[in-house]
C-alpha positions in Angstrom: -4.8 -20.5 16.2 -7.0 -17.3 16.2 -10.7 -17.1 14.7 -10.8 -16.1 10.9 -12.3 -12.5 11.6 -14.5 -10.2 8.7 -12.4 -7.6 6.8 -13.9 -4.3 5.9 -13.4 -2.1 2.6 -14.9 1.4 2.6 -16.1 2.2 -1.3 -15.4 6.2 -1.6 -17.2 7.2 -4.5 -17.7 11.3 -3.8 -21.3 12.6 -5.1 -22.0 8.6 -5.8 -22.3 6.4 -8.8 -26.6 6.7 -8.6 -28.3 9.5 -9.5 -29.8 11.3 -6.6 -27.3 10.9 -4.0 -25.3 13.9 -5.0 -28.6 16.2 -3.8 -28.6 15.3 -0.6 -28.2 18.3 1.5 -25.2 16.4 3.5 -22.8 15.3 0.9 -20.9 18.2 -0.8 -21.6 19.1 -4.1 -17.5 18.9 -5.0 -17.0 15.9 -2.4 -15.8 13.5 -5.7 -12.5 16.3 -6.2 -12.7 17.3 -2.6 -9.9 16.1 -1.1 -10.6 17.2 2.3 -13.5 15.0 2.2 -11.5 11.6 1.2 -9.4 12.4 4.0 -11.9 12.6 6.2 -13.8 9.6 5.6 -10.5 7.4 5.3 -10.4 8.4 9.3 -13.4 7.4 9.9 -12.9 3.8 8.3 -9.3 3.9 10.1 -10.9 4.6 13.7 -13.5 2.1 12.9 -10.1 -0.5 12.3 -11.1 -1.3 8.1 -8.8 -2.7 6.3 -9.1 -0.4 3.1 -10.5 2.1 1.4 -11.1 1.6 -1.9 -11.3 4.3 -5.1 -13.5 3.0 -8.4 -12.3 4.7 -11.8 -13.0 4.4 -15.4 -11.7 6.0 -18.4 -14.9 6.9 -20.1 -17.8 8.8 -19.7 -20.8 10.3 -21.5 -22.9 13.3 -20.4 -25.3 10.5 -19.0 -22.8 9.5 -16.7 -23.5 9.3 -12.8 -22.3 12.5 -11.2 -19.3 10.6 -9.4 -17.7 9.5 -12.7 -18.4 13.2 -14.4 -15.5 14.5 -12.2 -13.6 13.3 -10.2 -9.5 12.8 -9.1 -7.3 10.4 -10.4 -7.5 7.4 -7.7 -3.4 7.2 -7.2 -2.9 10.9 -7.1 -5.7 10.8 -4.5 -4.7 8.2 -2.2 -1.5 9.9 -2.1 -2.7 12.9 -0.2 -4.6 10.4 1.8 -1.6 8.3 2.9 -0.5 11.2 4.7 -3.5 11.5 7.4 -3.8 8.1 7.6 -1.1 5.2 9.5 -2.6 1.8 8.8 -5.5 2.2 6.8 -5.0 0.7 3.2 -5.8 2.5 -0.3 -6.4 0.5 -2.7 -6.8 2.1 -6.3 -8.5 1.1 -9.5 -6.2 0.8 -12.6 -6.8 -0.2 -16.3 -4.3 -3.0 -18.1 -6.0 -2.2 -21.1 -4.8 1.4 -21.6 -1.6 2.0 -19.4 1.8 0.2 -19.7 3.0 -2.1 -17.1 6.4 0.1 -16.6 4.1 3.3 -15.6 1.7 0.6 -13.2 4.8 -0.7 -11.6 6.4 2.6 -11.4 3.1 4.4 -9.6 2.0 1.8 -7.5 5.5 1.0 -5.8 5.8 5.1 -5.3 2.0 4.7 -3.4 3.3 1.4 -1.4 6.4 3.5 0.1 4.7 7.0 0.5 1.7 5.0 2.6 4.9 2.3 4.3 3.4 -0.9 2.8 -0.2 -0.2 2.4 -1.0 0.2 -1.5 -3.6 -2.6 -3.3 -4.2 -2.3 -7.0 -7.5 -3.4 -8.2 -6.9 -4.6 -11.9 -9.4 -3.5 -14.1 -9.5 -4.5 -18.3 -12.0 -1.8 -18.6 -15.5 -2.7 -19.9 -16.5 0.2 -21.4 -15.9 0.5 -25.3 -15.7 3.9 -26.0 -12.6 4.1 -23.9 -10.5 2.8 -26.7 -10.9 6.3 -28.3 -9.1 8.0 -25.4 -6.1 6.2 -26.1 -5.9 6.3 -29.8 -7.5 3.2 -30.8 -10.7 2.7 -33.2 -11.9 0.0 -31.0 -12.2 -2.0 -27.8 -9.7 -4.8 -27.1 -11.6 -8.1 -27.8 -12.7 -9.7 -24.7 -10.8 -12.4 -24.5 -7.8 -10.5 -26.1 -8.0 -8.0 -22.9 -7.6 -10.7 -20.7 -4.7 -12.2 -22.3 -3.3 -8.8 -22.0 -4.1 -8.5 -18.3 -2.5 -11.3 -17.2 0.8 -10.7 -19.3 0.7 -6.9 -17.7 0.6 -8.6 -14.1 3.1 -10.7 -14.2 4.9 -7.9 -16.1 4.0 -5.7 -13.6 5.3 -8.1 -10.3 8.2 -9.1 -12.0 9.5 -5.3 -12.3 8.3 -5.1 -8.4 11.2 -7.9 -7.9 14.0 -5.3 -9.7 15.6 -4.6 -6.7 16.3 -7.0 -3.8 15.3 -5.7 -0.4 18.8 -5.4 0.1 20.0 -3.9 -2.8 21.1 -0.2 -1.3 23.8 -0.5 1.2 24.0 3.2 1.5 27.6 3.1 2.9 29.6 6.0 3.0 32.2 5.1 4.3 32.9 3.2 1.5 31.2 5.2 -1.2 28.8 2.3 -1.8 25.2 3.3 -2.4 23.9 0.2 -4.9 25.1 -3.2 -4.7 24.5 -3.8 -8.2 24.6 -7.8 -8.1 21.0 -7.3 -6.7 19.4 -5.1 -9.4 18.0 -7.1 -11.6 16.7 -6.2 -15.8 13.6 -8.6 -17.0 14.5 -8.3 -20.6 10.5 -9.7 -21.3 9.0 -10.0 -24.4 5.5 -11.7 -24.8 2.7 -11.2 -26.8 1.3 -7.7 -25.8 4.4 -6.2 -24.2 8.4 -5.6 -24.1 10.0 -4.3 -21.3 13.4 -4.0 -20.9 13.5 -3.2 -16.8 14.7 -2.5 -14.1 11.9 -0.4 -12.4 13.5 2.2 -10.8 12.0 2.0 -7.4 12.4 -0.5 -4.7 10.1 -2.6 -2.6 8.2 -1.8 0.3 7.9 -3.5 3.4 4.9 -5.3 2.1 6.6 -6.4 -0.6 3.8 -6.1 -3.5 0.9 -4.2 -3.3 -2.2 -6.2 -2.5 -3.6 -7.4 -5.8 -7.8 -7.3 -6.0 -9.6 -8.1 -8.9 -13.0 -6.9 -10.0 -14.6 -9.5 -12.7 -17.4 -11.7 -13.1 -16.8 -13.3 -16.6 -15.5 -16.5 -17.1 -12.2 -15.1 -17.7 -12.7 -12.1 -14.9 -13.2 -15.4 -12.7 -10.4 -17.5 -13.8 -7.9 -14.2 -13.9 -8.7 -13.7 -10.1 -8.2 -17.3 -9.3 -4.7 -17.8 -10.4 -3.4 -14.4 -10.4 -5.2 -12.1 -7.7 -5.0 -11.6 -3.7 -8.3 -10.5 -3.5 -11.7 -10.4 -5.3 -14.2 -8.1 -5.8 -18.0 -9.2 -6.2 -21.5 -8.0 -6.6 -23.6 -10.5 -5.6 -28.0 -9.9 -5.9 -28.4 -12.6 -3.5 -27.1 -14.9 -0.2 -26.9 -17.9 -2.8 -25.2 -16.3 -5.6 -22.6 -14.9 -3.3 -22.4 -18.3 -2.0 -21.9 -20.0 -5.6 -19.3 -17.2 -6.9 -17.2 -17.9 -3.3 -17.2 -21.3 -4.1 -16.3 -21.7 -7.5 -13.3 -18.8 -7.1 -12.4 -20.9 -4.3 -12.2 -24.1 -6.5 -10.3 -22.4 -9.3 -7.9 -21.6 -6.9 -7.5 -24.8 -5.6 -7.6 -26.3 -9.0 -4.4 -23.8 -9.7 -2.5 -25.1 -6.4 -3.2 -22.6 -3.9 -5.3 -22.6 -0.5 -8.6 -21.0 0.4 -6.8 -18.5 2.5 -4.9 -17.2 -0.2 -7.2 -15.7 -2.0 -10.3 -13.0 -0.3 -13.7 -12.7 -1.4 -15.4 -9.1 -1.3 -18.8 -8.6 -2.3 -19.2 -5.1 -2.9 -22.5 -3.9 -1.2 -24.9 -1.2 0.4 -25.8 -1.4 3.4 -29.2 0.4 4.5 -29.5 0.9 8.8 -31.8 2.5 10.4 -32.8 2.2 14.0 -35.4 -0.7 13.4 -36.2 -3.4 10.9 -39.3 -1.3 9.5 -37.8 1.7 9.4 -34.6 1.0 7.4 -37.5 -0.4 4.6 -38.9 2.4 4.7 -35.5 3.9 3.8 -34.6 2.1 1.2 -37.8 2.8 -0.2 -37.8 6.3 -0.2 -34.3 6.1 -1.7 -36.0 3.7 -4.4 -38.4 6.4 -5.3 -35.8 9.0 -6.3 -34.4 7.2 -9.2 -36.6 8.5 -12.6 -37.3 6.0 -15.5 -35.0 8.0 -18.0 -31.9 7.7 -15.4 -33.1 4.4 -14.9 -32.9 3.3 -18.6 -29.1 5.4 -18.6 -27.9 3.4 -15.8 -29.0 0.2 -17.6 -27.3 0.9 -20.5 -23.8 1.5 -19.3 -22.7 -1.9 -19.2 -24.0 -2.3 -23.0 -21.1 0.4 -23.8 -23.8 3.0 -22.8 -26.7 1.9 -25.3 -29.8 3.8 -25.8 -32.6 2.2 -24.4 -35.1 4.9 -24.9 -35.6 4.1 -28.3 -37.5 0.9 -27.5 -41.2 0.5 -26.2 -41.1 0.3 -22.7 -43.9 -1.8 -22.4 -42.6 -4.3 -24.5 -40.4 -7.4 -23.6 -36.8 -6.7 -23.0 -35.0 -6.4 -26.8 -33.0 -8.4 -28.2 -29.7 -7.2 -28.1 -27.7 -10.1 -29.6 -24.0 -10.0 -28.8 -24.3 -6.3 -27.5 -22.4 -6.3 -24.2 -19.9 -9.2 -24.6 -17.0 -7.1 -25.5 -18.2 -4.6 -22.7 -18.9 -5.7 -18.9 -19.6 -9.5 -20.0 -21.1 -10.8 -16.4 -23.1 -8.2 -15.8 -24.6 -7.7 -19.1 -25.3 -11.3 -19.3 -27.1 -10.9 -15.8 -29.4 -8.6 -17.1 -30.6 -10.3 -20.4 -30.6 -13.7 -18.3 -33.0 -12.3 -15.9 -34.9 -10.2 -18.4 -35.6 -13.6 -20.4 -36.3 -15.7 -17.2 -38.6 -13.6 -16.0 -40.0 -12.7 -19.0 -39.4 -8.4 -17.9 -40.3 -5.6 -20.2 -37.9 -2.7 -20.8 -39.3 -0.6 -17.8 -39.4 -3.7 -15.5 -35.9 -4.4 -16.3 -34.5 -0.8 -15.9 -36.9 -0.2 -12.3 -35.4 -4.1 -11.6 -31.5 -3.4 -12.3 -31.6 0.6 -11.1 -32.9 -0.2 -7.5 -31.4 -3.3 -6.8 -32.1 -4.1 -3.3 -28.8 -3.6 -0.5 -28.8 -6.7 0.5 -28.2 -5.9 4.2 -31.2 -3.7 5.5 -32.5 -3.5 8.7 -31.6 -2.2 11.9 -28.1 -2.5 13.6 -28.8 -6.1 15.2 -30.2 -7.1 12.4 -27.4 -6.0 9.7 -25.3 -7.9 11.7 -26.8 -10.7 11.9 -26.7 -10.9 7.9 -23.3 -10.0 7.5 -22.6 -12.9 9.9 -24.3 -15.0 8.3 -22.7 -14.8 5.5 -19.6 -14.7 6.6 -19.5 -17.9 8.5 -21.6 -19.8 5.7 -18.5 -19.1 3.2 -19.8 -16.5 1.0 -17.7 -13.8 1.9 -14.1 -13.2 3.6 -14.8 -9.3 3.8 -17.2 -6.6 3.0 -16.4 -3.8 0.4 -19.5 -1.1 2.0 -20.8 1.1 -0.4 -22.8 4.4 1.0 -26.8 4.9 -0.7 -27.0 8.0 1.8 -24.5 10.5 3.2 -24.8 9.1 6.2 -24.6 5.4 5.5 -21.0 4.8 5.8 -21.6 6.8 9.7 -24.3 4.5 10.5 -22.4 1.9 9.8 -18.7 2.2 11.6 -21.3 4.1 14.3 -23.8 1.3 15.1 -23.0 -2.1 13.1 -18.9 -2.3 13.4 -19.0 -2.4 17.5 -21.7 -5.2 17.5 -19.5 -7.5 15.5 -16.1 -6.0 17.4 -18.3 -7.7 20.5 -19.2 -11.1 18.5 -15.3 -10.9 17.7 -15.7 -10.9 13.9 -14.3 -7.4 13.3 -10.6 -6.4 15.1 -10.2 -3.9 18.2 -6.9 -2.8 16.8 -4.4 -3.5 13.8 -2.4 -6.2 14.5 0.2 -4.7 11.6 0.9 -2.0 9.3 0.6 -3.2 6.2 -2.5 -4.3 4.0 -1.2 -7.5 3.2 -0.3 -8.4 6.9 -4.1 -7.0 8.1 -5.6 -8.8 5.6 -3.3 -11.9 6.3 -1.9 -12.1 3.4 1.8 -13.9 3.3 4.9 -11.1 2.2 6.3 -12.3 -1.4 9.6 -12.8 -1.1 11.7 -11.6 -4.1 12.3 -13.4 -6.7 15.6 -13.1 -7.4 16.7 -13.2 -3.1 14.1 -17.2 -3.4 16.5 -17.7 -6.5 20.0 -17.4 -5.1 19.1 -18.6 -1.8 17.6 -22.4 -3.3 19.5 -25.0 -3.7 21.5 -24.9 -7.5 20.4 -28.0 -9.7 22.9 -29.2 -12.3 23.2 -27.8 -15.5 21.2 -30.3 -17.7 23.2 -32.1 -20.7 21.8 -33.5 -24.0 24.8 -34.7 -25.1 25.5 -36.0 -21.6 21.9 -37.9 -21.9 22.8 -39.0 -25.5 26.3 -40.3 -24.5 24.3 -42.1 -21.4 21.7 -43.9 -23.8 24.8 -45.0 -26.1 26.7 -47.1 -23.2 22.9 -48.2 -22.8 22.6 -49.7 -26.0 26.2 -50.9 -26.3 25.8 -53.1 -23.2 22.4 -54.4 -24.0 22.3 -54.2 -27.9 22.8 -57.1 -30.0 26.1 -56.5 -31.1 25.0 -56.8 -34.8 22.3 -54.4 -34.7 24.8 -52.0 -32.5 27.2 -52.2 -35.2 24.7 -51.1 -38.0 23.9 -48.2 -36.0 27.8 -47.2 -35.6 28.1 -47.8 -39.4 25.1 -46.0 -40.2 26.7 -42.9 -38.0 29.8 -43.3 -39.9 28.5 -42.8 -43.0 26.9 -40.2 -42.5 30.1 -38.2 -41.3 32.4 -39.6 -44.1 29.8 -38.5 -46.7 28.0 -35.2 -45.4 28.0 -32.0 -47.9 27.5 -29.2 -46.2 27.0 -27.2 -49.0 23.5 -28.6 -49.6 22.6 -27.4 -46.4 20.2 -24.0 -46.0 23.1 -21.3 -44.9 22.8 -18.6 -42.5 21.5 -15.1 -44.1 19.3 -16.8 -47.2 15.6 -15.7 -46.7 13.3 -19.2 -46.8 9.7 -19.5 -48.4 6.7 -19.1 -46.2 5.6 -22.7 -45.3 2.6 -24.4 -44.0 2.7 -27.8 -42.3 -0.4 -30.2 -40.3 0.3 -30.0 -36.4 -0.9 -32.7 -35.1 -3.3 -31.9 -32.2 -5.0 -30.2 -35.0 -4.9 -27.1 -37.4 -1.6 -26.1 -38.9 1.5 -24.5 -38.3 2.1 -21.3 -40.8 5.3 -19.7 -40.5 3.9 -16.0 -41.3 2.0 -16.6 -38.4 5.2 -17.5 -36.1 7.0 -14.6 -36.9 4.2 -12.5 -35.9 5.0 -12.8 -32.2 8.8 -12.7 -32.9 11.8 -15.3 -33.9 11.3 -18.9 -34.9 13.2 -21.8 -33.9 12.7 -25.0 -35.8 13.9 -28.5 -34.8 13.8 -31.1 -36.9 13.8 -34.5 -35.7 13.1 -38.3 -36.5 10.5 -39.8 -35.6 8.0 -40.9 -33.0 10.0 -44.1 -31.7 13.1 -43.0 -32.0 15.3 -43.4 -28.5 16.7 -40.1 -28.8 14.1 -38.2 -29.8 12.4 -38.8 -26.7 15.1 -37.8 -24.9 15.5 -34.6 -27.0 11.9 -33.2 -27.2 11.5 -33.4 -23.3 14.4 -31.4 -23.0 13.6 -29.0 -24.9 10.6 -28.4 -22.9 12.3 -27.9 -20.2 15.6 -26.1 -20.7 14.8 -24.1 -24.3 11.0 -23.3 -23.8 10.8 -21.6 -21.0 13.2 -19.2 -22.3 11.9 -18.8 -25.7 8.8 -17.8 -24.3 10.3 -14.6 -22.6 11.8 -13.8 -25.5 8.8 -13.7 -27.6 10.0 -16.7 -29.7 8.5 -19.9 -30.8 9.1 -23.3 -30.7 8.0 -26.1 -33.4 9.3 -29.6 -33.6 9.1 -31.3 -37.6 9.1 -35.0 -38.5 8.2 -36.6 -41.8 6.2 -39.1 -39.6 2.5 -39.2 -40.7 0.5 -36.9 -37.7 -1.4 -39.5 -35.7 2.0 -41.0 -35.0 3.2 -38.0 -34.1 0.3 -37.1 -31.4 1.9 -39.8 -29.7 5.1 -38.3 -28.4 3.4 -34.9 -27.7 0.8 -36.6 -25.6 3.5 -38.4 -23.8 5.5 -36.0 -23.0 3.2 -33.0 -22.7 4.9 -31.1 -24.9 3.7 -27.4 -24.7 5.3 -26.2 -28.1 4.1 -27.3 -31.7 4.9 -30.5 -32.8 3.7 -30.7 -36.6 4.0 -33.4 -39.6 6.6 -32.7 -42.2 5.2 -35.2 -45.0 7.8 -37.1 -47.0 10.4 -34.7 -45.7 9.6 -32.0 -48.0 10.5 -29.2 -45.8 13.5 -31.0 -44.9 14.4 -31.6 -48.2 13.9 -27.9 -49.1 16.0 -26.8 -46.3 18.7 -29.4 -47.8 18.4 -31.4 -44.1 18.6 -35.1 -46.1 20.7 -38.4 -44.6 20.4 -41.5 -46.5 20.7 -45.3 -45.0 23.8 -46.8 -46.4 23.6 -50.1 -47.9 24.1 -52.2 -45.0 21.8 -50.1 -42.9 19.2 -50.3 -45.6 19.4 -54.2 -46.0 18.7 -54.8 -42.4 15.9 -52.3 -41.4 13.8 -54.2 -44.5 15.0 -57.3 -43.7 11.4 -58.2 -43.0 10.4 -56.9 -46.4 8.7 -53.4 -45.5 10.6 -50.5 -46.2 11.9 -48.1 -43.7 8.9 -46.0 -44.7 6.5 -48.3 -43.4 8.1 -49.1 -40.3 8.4 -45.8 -39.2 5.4 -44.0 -40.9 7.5 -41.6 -42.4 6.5 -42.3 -46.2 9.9 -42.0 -46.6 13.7 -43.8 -47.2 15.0 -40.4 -45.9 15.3 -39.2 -42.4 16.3 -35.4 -41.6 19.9 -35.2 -39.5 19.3 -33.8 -36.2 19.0 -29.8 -36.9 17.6 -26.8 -35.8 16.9 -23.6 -37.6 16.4 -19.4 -36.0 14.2 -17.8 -38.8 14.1 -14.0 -37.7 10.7 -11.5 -38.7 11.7 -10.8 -42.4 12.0 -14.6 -43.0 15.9 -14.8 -42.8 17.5 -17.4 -41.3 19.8 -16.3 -38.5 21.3 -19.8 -37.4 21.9 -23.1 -38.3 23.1 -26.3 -36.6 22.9 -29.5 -38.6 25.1 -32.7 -37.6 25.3 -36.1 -39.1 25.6 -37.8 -35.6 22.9 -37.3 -33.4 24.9 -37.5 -30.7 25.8 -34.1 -31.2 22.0 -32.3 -31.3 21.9 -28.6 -30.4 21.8 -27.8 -26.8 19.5 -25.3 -25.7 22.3 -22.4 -24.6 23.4 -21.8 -28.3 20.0 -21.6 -29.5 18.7 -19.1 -26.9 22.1 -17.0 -27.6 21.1 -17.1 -31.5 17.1 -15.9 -30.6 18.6 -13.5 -27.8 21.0 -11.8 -30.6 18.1 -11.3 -33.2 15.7 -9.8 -30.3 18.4 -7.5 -29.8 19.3 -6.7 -32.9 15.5 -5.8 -34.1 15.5 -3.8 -30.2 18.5 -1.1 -31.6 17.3 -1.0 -35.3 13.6 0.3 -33.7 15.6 2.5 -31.4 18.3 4.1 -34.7 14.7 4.1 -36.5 13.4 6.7 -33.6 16.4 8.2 -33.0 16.7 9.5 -36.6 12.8 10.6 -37.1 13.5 12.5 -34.2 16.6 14.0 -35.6 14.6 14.9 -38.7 11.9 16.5 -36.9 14.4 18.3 -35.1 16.3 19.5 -37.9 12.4 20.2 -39.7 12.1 22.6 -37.2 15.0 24.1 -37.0 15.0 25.4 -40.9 11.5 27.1 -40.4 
């Protein structure tokens, strides 16, 4: 098996993201929308064997703002024109989930993976920077945790439409007129909680399969988002030992979430000072330190506080207090800073000076920057380097004097071994969903009423016969004396209800809706045989449907709630499981059985009631049922049986849910159709 060798990304960030670079005599004064110059230094890194190149962005900016971010080009437009000089290099592009759509994503970074032939990386971004949300037409900044939510729900949006089209989907025959083999383009029909997209993309694969997936996040949920979801992951470590801490613990999460180490790269983002000694690559980084001026200084430091004004605050005085300022912005790093400045007890100006010059933490001379970079490497801290440039010549220096010293020490590839991003970075091709469906193995269709019919010859070989027979009576009963006319009928609109679930909190069905249809089953109680049976498989065969339709799923019994926790906690059910005292929801819905005689005489033979023995408060038990309530509170089906032999597979109900998303999908699209028809016809009187 070959060593593990270093990969290298090159950060390309024009006049640069500090303040004084841009006046340096050898970087262009246009090089951030100088296209000529990308191109350029995407050679370099390519002759030098990197793996990537890699293009920051943000969606906001204040006059304040470095000079890179004032102006410069779109990073998929860019790397575009930079696919064409290039052959293996791979361009890897910054992207927001917060403020584009996962169709347009999907759509502009499959176009990049097949104009470069497999060598696109997206680095997914929820955008810390408030004052972004009015760029898009929003008031405010998503929530925090709410733009996480929606990140991963874009992604898996977002790889799902990159599976639309099996890799062999376009015969192109014609000869026989064929040119789409249309049992191999597949729709997603997904609706979740931030987005609904019908699909297909209308783009194929590349030979890489998906672009490479990086992630740039510190936070607690930056962290856990990259763990499960991302290829790659970029850091920005202050230190050997953080770097080591942040590798380890993204390593764990990963683990945690049942992949391996390997499937998942670490890239501290960092400068990287060189000079031809030890002294005198200090004495650079000094003089590179001096440039910076306080008032840039306190600028800087304010950008990841949504660009707060720090100059209204002694600058002698201890660090302010800033409260929650910076959680809903870039969380880590703004917790960084006000940790540190309390730790170690900084004024303002220490704190700007501290957090404006942080030091590269690879400075020396070429030997030496080597060294450190090795170090690293082998201790675990990093899998790659993402090199960022403090002086136009940096990036040079680097690929000039510090990439053949670790070519000879075997860390850094003579030569691409492949031609895509994902295969340099040796990363495993995803195969496509659909393909990984039809070529597995088929597993039978799953039966309730098969399961139900097996637990009956159960209990009529091992039953005492007289107990048996109360139960057949009892199910006799019930069919000779149901009225379906009591029941709650298909079209009547329901009162809002609110019921205890029982890990906790309540169930509210205004709340339900919000996210789309609700599905109600009603069922017995905690012991009862078929219950257990039917609750399981729920979870597996209706939930996981329910879920891409934007729908939810809640299970009622009259039983009291800490009876109930019980058969959610053994079965790990995932949907709401909530306490329906004395059946009055039941009871409202007209969802009623009653024990006949005989069935009544033996249950309380013992002299409780049926109530007691089952914690249901009540002599009544709701007939196995299940209910699709649509937005406006209208119920859209109902299936309610007196034998529970017959409860509702899960086909029917995902037809009924599937036929109300689709109905709400044409009345939004007749709505727009007719505005547009009225504009049109607004205009065409003037």
């Amino acid at each position: 098996m070959a060593e593990k060798q270093l990969k290298l990304g090159a950060i390309l960030a024009g006049v640069g993201t500090s303040d004084g670079l841009w006046r340096d005599p050898q970087v262009p004064g246009d090089a951030s929308i100088d296209i000529d110059w990308y191109r350029a230094q995407a050679q370099a890194a390519e002759r030098a064997k990197f793996d990537f190149v890699f293009i920051v962005d943000s969606p906001y900016i204040t006059p304040d703002s470095a000079p890179h971010f004032l102006n410069r080009l779109e990073p998929l437009t860019l790397l575009a024109a930079v696919a064409g000089v290039t052959k293996h290099i791979g361009l890897v592009a910054t992207l927001t989930t917060s403020y584009n759509e996962p169709f347009n994503v999907a759509r502009a970074f499959a176009s990049l993976d097949l104009i470069s032939h497999g060598r696109a990386g997206w680095n997914v971004v929820t955008t810390g920077l408030e004052g972004a949300a009015g760029n898009y037409g929003r008031e405010e900044h998503f929530p925090h945790a709410v733009r996480y939510r929606r990140a991963k729900e874009h992604l898996e949006v977002v790889r799902a439409l990159w599976d639309s089209y099996e890799d062999d989907a376009f015969p192109r025959d014609k000869a026989s007129g064929v040119f789409l083999d249309k049992s191999k383009q597949h729709a997603l029909n997904h609706r979740g909680e931030f987005f609904s997209v019908k699909g297909p993309l209308n783009i194929s694969r590349s030979r890489q399969g998906h672009p490479v997936i990086f992630q740039a996040g510190g936070s607690e949920d930056g962290r856990q988002l990259a763990a499960v979801s991302a290829d790659a992951i970029f850091s920005s470590p202050e230190s050997f030992e953080e770097a080591l801490e942040f590798a380890r613990d993204i390593k764990a999460r990963a683990r945690a979430a049942g992949r391996t180490d390997e499937e998942i790269l670490i890239f501290p983002g960092a400068s990287v000072v060189i000079a031809e000694t030890d002294e005198a690559a200090e004495r650079k980084l000094a003089a590179q330190q001096e440039q910076f001026s306080l008032d840039k200084a306190l600028v800087q430091l304010g950008r990841p506080f949504n660009y707060y004004d720090f100059s209204q605050h002694d600058l002698d005085a201890p660090f302010p207090d800033l409260g929650s300022r910076g959680e809903n912005g870039y969380r880590s790093h703004a917790e960084r800073i006000k940790r540190v400045a309390r730790e170690e007890q900084l004024t303002l100006r220490q704190a700007a000076l501290r957090f404006s010059q942080r030091r590269a933490p690879f400075v020396g001379g070429p030997e030496t920057v080597a060294d450190q970079i090795e170090h690293w490497f082998r201790a675990g801290a990093l899998d790659g380097l993402n090199v960022g440039i403090g002086a136009a010549t940096d990036l040079t220096l680097f690929i000039e004097r510090v990439v053949p010293i670790l070519q000879q020490r075997g860390l850094v590839r003579r030569e691409y071994a492949h031609e895509t991003l994902r295969e340099n970075l040796g990363l495993r091709i995803p195969a496509n969903r659909h393909t990984l469906a039809r070529s597995a193995p088929q597993p039978a269709r799953e039966s309730l009423h098969q399961s139900f019919r097996e637990l009956h010859a159960w209990r009529v070989a091992n039953m005492d016969p007289a107990r048996l027979q109360v139960n057949i009576d009892q199910r006799k009963t019930l069919v000779a004396t149901e009225d379906r006319s009591r029941y709650v009928k298909v079209g009547e609109r329901i009162e809002s209800f609110s019921v205890p679930e029982v890990s906790g909190g309540s169930v509210q069905l205004d709340q339900l809706l919000q996210s789309g249809p609700a599905v109600l089953v009603f069922f017995r109680f905690e012991g009862c045989p078929a219950c257990n049976l039917a609750l399981p498989y729920y979870q597996r065969n209706l939930l996981p449907g329910l879920r891409k339709l934007g729908a939810s799923l809640t299970a009622l019994s009259p039983q009291v709630p800490e009876r109930l926790v019980e058969i959610k906690t053994r079965h790990s059910l995932e949907f709401n499981v909530a306490s329906d005292l004395n059946n009055a929801l039941g009871e409202r819905f007209g969802i009623l059985y009653s024990f006949d005689e005989a069935s009544r005489a033996q249950l309380s033979g013992g002299g409780k009631s049926i109530g007691e023995i089952t914690g249901t408060g009540t002599w009544e038990l709701p007939m196995p049922t299940v209910l699709v309530i649509d937005e406006q509170r209208i119920v859209r089906f109902v299936d309610v049986h007196p034998d529970w032999l017959l409860r509702t597979e899960a086909e029917p109900i995902l037809a009924a849910v599937s036929a109300v998303v689709n109905a709400r999908a044409e009345a939004k699209s007749h709505a727009r159709t007719e505005v547009a028809v009225r504009s049109e016809s607004r205009v065409s009187a003037r």
